[in-house]
N, C-alpha and C positions, 0 to 999 in steps of 0.2 A: 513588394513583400518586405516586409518590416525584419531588422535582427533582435534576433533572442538571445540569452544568455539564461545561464545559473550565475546568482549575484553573488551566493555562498553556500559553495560548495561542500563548506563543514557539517551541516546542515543537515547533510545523508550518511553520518557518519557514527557508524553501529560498532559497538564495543563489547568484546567475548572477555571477560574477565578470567574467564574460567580459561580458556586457553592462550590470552595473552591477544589478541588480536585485532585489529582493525577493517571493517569490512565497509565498502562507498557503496551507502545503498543493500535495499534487502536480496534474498534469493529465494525462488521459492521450493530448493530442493530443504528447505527449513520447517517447511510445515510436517507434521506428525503423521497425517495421514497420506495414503498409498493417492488415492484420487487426488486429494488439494496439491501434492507436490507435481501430478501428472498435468493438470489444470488451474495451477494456480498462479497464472504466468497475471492476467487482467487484475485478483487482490492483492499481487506482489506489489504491480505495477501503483496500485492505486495506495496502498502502506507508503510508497515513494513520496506519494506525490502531500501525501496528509501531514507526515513526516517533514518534508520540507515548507509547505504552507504552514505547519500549525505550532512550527518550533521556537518560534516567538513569542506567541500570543497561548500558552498553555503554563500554568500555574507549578513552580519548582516542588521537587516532588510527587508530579502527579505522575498517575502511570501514563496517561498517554505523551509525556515527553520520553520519546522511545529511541533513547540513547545507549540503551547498552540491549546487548543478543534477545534476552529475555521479556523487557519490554516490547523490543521493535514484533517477538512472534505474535505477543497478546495484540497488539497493533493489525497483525496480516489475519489474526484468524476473528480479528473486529470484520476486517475490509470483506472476508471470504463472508459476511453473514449478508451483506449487501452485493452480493457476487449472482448474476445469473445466465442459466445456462440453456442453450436452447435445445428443444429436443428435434428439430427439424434437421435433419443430417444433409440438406441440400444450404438452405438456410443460410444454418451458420457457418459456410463458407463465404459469403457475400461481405469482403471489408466493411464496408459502412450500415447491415448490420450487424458488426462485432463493436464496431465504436459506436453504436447504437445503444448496446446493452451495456457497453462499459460506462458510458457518459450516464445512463438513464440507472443502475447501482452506485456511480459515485455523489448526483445529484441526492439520490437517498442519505448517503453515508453525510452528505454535510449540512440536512436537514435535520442530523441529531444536536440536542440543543447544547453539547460537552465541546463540542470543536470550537467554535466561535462566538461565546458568548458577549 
């Protein structure tokens, strides 16, 4: 088994202007609605991951460099439209398929042509 790391860490670093703040990485009691904060642990997860992939290679200025609170929500509730939910209540207990459906919405989400041009 091979070691991982985060090369840079700053990378996940979300800024509340409005209340002074620093936060590592999103949350998802951040989203607006009742449901997305109760479930939206997999486009939290996946705003993380785009977030730190794509903060290099995305254009100053743009919205998807999601550096400060505001940006990073428009970010989560991008990730939550490529987000899906199964309605099998046996199902989606089964780990691998939940990293099924997670892997099979983020592969969408980096199919859009604004991530990695």
């Amino acid at each position: 088994m091979g070691k991982y790391s985060i090369k840079d860490i700053n990378k996940f670093l979300i800024t509340d202007d409005d209340a002074g703040l620093t936060y590592l990485g999103g949350n998802q009691e951040w989203y607006g609605k009742f449901f997305r904060r109760l479930a939206g642990c997999g486009p939290t997860a996946a705003a993380n991951i785009f977030k730190y992939l794509g903060a290099d290679k995305l254009p100053a200025g743009s919205v998807r460099e999601t550096d400060t609170l505001r940006q990073y929500k428009t970010l989560m509730n991008e990730m939550w439209e490529h987000a899906e939910f199964p309605l099998d209540p046996i199902r989606k207990q089964e780990p691998f398929f939940r990293l099924e459906i997670f892997t099979k919405g983020m592969k969408r989400a980096f199919a859009q042509p604004y991530w990695f041009d």
